[in-house]
TORVOGU-542267 format. One record per residue (C-alpha): residue in three letters; y negated, z, x. Coordinates in pm, 1 decimal, always signed. Layout:
BEGIN
@code: ala, Y: Y, Z: Z, X: X
...
***
This chain:
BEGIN
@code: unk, Y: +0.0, Z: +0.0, X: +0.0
@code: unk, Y: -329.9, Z: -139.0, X: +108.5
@code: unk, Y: -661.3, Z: +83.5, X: +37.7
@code: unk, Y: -974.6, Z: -129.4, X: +92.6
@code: unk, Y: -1340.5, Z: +116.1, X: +203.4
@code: unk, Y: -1503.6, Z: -233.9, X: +34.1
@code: unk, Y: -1481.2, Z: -243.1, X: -324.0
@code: unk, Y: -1724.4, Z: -529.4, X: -396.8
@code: unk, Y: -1543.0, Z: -730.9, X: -712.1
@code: unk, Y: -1691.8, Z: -1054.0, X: -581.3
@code: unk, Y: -1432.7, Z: -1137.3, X: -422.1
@code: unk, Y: -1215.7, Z: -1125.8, X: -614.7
@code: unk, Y: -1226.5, Z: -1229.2, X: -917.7
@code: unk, Y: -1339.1, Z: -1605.2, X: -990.8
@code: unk, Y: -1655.1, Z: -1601.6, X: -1212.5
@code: unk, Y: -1838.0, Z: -1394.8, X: -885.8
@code: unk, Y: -1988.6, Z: -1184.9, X: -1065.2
@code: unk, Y: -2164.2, Z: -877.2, X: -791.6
@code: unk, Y: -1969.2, Z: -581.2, X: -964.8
@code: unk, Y: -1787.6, Z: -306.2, X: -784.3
@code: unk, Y: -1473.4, Z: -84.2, X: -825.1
@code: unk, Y: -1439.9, Z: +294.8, X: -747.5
@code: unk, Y: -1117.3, Z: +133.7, X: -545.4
@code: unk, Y: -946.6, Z: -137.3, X: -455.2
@code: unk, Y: -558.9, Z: -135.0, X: -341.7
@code: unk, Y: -344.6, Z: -363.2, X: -286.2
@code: unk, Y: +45.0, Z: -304.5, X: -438.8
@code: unk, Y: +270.4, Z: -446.8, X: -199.5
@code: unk, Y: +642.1, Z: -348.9, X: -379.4
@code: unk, Y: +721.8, Z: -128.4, X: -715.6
@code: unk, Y: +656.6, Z: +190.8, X: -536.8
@code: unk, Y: +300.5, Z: +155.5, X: -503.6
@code: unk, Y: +285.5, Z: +144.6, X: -867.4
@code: unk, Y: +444.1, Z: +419.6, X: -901.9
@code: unk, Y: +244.3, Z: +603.1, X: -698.9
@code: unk, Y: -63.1, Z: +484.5, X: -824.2
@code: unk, Y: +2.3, Z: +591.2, X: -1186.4
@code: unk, Y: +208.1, Z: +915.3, X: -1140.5
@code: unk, Y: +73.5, Z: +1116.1, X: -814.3
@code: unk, Y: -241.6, Z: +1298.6, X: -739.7
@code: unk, Y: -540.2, Z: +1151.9, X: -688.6
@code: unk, Y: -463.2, Z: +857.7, X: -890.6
@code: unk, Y: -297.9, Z: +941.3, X: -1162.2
@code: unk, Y: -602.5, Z: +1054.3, X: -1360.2
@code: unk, Y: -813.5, Z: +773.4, X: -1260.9
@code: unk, Y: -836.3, Z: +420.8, X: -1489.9
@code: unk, Y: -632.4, Z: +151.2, X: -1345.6
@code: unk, Y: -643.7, Z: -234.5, X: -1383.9
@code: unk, Y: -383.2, Z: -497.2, X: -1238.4
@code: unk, Y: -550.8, Z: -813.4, X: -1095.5
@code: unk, Y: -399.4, Z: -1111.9, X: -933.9
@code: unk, Y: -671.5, Z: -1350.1, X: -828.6
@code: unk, Y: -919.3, Z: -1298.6, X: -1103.8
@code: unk, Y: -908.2, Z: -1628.7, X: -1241.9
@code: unk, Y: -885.8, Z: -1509.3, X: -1648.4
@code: unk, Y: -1138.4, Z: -1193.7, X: -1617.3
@code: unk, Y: -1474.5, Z: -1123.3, X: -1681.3
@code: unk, Y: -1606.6, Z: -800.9, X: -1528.5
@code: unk, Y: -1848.1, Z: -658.1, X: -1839.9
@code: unk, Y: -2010.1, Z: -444.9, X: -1505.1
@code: unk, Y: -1901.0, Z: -212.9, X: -1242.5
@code: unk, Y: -1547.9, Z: -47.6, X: -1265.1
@code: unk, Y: -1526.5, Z: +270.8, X: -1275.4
@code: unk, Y: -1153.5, Z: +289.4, X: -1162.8
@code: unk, Y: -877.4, Z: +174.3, X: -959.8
@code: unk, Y: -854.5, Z: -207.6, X: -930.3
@code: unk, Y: -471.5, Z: -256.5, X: -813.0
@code: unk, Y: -385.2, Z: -629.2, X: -676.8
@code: unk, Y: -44.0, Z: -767.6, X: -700.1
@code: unk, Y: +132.6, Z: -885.5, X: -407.7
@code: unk, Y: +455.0, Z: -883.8, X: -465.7
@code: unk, Y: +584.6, Z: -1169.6, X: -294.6
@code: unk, Y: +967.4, Z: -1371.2, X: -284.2
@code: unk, Y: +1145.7, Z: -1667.1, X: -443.8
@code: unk, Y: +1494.1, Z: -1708.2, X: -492.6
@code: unk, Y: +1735.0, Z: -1989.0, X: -632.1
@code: unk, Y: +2006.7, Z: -1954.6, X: -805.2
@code: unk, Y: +2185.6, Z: -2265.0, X: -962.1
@code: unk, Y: +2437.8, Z: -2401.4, X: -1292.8
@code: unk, Y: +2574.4, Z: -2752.9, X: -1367.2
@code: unk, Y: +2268.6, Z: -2811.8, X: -1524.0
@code: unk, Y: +1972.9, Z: -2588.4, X: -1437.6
@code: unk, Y: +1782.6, Z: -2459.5, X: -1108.6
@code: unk, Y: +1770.0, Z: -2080.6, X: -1187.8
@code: unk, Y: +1402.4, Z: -1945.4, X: -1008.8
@code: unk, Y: +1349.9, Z: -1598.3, X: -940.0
@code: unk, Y: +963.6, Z: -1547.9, X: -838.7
@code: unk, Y: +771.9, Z: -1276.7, X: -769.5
@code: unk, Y: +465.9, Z: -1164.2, X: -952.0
@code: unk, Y: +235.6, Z: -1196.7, X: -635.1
@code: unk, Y: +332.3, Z: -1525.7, X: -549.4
@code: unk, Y: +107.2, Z: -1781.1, X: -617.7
@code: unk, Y: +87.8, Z: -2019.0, X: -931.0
@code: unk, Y: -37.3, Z: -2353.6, X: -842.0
@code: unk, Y: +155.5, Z: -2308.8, X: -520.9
@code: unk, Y: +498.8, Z: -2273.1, X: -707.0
@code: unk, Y: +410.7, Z: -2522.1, X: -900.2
@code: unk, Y: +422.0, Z: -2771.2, X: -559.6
@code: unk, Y: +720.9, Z: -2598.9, X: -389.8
@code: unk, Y: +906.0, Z: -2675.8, X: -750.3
@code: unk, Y: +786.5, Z: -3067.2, X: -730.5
@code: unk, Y: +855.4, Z: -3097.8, X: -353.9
@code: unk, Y: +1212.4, Z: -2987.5, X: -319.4
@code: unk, Y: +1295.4, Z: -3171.0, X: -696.7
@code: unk, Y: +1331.5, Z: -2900.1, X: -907.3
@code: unk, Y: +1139.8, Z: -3010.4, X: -1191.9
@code: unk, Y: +948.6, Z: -2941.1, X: -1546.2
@code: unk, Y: +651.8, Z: -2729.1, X: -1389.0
@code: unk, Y: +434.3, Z: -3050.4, X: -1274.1
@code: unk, Y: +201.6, Z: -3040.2, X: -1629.3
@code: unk, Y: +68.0, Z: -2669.2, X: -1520.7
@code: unk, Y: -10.9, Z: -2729.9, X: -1155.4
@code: unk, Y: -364.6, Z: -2621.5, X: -1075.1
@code: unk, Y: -364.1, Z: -2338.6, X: -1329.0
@code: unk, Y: -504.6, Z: -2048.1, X: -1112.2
@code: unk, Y: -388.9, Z: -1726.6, X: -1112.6
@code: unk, Y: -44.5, Z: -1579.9, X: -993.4
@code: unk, Y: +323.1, Z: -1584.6, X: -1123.4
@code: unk, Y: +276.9, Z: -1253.6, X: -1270.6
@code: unk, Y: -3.1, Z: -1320.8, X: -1500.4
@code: unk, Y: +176.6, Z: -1678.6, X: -1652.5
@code: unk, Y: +363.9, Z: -1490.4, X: -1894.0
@code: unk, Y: +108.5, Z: -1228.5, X: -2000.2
@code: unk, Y: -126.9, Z: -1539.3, X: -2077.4
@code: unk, Y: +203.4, Z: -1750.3, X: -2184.1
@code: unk, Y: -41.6, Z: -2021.9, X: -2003.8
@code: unk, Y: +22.7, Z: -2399.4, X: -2075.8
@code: unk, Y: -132.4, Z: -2754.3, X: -2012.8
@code: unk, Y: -56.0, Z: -3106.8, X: -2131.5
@code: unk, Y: +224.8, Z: -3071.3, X: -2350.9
@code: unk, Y: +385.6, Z: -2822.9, X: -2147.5
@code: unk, Y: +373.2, Z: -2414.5, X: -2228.9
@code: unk, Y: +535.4, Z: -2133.8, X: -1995.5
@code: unk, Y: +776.1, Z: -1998.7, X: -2233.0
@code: unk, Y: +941.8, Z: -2303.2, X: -2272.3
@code: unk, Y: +1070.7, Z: -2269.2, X: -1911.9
@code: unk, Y: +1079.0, Z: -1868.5, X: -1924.8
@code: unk, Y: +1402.3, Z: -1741.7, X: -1886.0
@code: unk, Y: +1343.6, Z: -1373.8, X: -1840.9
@code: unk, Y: +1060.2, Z: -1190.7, X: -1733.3
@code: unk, Y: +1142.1, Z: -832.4, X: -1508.3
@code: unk, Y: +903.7, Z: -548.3, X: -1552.5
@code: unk, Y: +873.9, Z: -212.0, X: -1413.9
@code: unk, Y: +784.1, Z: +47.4, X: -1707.0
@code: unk, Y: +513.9, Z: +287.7, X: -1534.0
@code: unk, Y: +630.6, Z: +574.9, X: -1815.0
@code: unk, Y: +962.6, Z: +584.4, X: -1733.5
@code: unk, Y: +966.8, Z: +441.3, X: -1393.4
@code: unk, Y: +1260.0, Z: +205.9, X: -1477.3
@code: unk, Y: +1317.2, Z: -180.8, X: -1439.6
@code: unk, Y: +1390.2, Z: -421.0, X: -1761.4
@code: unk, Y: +1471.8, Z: -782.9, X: -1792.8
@code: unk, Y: +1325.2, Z: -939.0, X: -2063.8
@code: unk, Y: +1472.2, Z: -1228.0, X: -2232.0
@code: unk, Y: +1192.7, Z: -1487.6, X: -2307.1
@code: unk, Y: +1342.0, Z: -1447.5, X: -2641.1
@code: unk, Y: +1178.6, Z: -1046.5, X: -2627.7
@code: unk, Y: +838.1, Z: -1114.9, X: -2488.5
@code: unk, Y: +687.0, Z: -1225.0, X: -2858.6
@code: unk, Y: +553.7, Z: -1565.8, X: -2703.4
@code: unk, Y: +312.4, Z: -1736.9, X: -2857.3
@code: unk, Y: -27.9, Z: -1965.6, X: -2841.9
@code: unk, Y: -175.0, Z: -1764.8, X: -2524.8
@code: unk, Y: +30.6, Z: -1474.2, X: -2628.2
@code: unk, Y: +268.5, Z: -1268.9, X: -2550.4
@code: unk, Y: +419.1, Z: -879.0, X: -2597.2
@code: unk, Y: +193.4, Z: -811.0, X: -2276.8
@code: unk, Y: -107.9, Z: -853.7, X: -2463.8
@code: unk, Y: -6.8, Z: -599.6, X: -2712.3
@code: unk, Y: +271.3, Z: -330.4, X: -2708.9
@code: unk, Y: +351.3, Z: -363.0, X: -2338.6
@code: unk, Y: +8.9, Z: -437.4, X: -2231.6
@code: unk, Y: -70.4, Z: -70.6, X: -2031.6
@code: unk, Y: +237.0, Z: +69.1, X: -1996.0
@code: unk, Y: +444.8, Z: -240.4, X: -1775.2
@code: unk, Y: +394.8, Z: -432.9, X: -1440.9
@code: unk, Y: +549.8, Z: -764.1, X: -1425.5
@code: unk, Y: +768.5, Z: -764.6, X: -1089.1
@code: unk, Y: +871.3, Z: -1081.4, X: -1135.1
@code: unk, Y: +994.4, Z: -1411.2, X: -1405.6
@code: unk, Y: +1283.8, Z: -1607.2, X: -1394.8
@code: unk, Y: +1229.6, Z: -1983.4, X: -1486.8
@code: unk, Y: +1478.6, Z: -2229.5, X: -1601.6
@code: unk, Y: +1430.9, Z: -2579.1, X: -1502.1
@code: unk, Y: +1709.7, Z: -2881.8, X: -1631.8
@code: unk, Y: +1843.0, Z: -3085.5, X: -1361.5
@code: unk, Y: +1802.7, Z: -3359.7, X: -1612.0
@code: unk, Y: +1467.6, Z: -3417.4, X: -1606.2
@code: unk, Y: +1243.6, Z: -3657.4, X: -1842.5
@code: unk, Y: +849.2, Z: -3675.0, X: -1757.8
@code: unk, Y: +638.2, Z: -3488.4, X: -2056.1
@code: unk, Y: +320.7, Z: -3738.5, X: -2107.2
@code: unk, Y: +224.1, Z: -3744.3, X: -2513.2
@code: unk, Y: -85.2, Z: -3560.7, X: -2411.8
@code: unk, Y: -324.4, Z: -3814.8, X: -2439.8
@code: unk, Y: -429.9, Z: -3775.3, X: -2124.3
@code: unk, Y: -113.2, Z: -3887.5, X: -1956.1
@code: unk, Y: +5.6, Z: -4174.9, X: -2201.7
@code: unk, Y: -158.5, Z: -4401.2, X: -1948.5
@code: unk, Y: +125.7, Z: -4323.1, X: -1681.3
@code: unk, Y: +413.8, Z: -4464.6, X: -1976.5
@code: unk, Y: +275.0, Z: -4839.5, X: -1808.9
@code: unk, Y: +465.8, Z: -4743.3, X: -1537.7
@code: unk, Y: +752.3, Z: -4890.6, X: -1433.4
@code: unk, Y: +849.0, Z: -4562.8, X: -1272.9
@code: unk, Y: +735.9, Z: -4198.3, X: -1364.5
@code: unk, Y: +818.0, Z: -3975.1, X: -1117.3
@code: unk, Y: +714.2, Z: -3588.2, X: -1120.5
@code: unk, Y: +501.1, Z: -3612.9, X: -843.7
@code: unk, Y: +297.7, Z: -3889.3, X: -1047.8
@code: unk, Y: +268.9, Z: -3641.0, X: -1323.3
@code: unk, Y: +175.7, Z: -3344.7, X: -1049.9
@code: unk, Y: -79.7, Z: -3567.0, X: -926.7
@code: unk, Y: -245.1, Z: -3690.8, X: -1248.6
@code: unk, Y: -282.6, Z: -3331.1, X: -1386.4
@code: unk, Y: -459.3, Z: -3253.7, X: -1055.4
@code: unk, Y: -679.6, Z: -3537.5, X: -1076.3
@code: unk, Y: -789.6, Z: -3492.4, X: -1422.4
@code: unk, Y: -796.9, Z: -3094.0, X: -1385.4
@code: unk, Y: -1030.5, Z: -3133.5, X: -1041.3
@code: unk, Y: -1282.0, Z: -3353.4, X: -1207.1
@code: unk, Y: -1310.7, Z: -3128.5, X: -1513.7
@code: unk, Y: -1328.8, Z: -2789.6, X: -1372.5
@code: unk, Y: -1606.2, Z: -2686.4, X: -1123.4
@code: unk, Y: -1449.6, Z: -2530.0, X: -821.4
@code: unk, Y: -1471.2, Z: -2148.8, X: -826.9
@code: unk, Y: -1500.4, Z: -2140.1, X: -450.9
@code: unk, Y: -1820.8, Z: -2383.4, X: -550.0
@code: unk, Y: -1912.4, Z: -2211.4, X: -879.5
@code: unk, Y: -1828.1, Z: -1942.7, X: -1071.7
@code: unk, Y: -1648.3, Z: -1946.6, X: -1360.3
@code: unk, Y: -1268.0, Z: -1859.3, X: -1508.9
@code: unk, Y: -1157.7, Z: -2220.4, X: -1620.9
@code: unk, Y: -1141.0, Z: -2245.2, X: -2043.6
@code: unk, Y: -1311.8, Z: -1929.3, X: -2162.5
@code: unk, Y: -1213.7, Z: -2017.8, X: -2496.4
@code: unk, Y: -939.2, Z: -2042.5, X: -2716.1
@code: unk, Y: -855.9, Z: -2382.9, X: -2919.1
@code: unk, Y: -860.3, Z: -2231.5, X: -3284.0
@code: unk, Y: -580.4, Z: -2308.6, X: -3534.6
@code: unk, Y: -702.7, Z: -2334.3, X: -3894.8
@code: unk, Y: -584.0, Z: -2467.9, X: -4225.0
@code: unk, Y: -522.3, Z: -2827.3, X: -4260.3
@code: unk, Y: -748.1, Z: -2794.8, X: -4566.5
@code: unk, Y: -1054.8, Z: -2640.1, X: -4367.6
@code: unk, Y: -984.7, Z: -2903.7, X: -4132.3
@code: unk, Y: -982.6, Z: -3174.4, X: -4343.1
@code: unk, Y: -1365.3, Z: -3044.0, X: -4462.1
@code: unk, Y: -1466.0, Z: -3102.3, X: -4148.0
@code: unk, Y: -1340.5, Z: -3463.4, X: -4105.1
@code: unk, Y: -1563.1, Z: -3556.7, X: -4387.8
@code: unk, Y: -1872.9, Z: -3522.8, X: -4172.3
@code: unk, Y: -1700.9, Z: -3572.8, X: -3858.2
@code: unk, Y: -1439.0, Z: -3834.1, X: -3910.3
@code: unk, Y: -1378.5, Z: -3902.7, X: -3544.0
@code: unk, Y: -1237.5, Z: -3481.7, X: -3474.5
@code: unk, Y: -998.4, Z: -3474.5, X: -3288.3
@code: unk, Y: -713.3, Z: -3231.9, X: -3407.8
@code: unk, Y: -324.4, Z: -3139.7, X: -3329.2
@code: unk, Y: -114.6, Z: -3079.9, X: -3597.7
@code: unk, Y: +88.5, Z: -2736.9, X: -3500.9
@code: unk, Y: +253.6, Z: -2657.5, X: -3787.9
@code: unk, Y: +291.8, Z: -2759.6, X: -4191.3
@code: unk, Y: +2.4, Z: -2628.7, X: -4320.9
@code: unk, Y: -207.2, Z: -2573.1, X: -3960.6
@code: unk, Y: -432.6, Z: -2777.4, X: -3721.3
@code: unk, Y: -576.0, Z: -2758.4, X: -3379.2
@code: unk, Y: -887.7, Z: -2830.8, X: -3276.5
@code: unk, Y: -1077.1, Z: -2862.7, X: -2920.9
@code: unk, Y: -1293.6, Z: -2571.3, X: -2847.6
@code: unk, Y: -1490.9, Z: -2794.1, X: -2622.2
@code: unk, Y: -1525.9, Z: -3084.7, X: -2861.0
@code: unk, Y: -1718.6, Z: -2798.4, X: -3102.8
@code: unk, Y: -1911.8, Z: -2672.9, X: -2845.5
@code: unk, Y: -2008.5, Z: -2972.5, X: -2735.2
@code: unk, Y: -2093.0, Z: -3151.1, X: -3109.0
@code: unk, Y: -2305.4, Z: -2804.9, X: -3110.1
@code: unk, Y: -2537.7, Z: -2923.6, X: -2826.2
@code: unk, Y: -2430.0, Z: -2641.1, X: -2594.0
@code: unk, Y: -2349.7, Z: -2835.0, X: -2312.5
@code: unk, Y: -2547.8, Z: -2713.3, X: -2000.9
@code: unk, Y: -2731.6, Z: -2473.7, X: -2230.0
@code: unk, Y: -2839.7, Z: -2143.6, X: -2024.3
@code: unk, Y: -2890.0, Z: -1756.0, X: -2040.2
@code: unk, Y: -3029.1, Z: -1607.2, X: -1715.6
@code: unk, Y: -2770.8, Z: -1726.7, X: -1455.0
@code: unk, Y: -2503.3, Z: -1827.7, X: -1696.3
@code: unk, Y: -2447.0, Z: -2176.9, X: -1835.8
@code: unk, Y: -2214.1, Z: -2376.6, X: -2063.1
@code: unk, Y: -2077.8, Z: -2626.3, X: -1803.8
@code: unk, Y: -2255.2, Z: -3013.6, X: -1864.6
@code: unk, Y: -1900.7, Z: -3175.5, X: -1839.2
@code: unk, Y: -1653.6, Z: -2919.7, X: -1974.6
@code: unk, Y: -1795.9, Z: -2734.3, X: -2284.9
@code: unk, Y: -1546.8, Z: -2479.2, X: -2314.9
@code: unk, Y: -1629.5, Z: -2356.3, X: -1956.8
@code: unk, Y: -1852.6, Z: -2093.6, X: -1891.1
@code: unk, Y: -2040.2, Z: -2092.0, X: -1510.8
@code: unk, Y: -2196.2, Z: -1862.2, X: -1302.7
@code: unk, Y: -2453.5, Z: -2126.9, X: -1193.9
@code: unk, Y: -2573.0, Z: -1892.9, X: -957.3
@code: unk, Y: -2723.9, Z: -1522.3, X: -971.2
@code: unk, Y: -2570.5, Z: -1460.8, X: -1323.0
@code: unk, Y: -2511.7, Z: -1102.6, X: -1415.2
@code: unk, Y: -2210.4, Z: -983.1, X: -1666.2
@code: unk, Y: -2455.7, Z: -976.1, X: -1960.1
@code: unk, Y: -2589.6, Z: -1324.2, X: -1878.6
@code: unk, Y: -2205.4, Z: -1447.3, X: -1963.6
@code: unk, Y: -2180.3, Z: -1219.9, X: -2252.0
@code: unk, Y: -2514.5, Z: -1307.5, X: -2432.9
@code: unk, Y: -2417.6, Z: -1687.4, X: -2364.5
@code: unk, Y: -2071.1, Z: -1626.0, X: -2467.5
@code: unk, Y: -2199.1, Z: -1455.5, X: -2802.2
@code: unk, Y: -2437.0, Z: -1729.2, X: -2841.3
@code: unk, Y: -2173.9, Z: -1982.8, X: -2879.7
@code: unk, Y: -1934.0, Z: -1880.0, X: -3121.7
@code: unk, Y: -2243.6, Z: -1808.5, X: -3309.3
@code: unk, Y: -2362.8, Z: -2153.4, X: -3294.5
@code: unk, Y: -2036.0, Z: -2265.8, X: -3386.3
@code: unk, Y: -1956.8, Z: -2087.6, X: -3678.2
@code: unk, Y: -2298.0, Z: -2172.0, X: -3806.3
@code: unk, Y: -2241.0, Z: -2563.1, X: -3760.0
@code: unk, Y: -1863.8, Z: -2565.9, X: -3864.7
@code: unk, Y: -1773.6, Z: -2192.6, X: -4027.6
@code: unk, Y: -1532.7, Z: -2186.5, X: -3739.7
@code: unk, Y: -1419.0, Z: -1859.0, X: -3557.4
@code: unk, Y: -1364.9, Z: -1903.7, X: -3210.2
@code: unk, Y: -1170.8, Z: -1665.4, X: -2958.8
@code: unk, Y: -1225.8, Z: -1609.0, X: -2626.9
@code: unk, Y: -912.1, Z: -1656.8, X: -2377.9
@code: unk, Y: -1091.8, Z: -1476.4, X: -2062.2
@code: unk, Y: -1088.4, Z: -1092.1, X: -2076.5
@code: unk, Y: -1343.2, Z: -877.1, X: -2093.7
@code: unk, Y: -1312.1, Z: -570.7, X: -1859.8
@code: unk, Y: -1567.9, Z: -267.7, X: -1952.2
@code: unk, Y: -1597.9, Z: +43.9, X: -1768.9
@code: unk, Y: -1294.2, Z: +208.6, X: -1796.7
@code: unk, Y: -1022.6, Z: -41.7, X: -2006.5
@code: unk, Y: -1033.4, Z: -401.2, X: -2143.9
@code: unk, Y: -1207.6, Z: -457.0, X: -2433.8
@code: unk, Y: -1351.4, Z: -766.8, X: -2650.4
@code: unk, Y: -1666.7, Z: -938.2, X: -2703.9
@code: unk, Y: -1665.5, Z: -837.4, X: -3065.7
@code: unk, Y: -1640.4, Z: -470.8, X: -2961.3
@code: unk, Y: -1936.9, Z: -519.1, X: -2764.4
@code: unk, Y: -2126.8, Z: -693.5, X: -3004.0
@code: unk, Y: -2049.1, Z: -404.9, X: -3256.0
@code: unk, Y: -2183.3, Z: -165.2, X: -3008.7
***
């Protein structure tokens, strides 16, 4: 276990926000954790896991422990007809994601680039062009900090859904996710329906690095760099209303696009509301709707927490107003002490 005597937040988290934590450790095996939530002086003390940062907001400083995954180790297993992945939670994402695609173990090319860590992938059940985590999930392993023991999860117990899972609610403060096991079919066939990628089906020859690369193409010229600008890729949701409601819509705005999800349900693109709104590049203080990527929130330079929240409250106002939408936002919101919601602070 790592203790750091700097406990600047800048650094680690995405958006850049200057925020601080009472501490910053780094957990380097299941132990740590342990420690860190049972024994004197920490037990007493509020506690947040972070891998890189990439899906929080800091609401100001933290007046806690701010605990960094780094668990780290990958292991193959295989059947007739799968690769069987063990990862740990501290490995990285995006650089899975190109191990996978390199040595031809395929089905995780549509969520390269996705920042963030193995750990957090299930927690956010993340997903890109046509392709969502739990679909590959086999089993996710967690460490109960109550109890002290280990469970495996079946992806059939983590209560998956549309950027959901059972570690956004039950489980969310009382597990660490050690590591997931992912399932990948030797037999692979290329997903490109997302309209995005239909242009690669003129290809004589789809290979998984030609879908890896597309998705990093069209993912580096939509999202600003966070080394370059702050920000925590989509900070909102892609709401799911009634067909009816949707069809409402159409009548003014024929040309919406939507996803049908379900018999009586549509999706529609956060960003394509935002943008019909007129938000794009709009600014509070330092903080700015991003001019190519509405749903994107920056930190276009000196922006301060409330500078994201006022702009982030200005939007979904905007939008209900033009389109009596709701719209959610996917980043969290860290206060004080605990995670907490834009509509909480709004309340306040």
């Amino acid at each position: 276990m790592k203790i750091h005597m700097d406990t600047s937040l800048k650094r680690i988290h995405t958006f850049g926000l200057d925020v601080l934590a009472k501490t910053i450790v780094e957990a380097e095996c299941p132990e740590d954790f342990l420690m860190l939530w049972r024994e004197a002086p920490y037990v007493c003390q509020p506690k947040l896991i972070v891998g890189e940062g990439s899906n929080l907001l800091f609401c100001g400083n933290f007046e806690g422990i701010v605990v960094l995954n780094r668990l780290k180790g990958i292991s193959i297993t295989e059947s007739t007809t799968h690769w069987h992945l063990h990862v740990a939670g501290g490995e990285s994402w995006h650089e899975l994601v190109m191990w996978t695609v390199k040595h031809g173990m395929l089905g995780l090319e549509n969520l390269a680039l996705i920042p963030g860590l193995v750990g957090s992938a299930p927690i956010q059940n993340i997903g890109a062009y046509g392709v969502e985590f739990d679909k590959r999930c086999e089993y996710v392993d967690v460490l109960s900090l109550s109890s002290g023991g280990k469970v495996r999860l079946l992806a059939a117990e983590c209560g998956f859904g549309y950027r959901d899972s059972v570690f956004k609610g039950k489980l969310k403060y009382d597990t660490v996710i050690l590591a997931v096991g992912l399932m990948l079919a030797k037999a692979w066939s290329p997903v490109i329906e997302y309209s995005a990628l239909v242009e690669l089906a003129e290809r004589e020859k789809i290979t998984a690095q030609t879908v890896f690369d597309k998705v990093c193409k069209i993912r580096r010229e939509k999202l600003p760099d966070p080394s370059v600008t702050g920000n925590a890729g989509s900070f909102f949701k892609n709401p799911v209303i009634l067909k009816s409601m949707a069809e409402q819509i159409q009548l003014e705005y024929p040309m919406m696009p939507f996803y049908h999800v379900g018999d009586n349900l549509v999706k529609l693109l956060a960003g394509w509301l935002i943008d019909q709104a007129g938000l794009k590049g709009h600014c509070i203080g330092g903080a700015a709707v991003h001019e190519k990527q509405a749903p994107v929130l920056i930190n276009s330079g000196k922006a301060t927490p409330t500078d994201v929240i006022n702009l982030a409250e200005y939007v979904l106002d905007t939008v209900y107003q033009q389109f009596a939408v709701k719209l959610e936002h996917e980043v969290r919101f860290i206060g004080r002490e605990h995670e907490i919601s834009l509509e909480t602070i709004c309340q306040s």
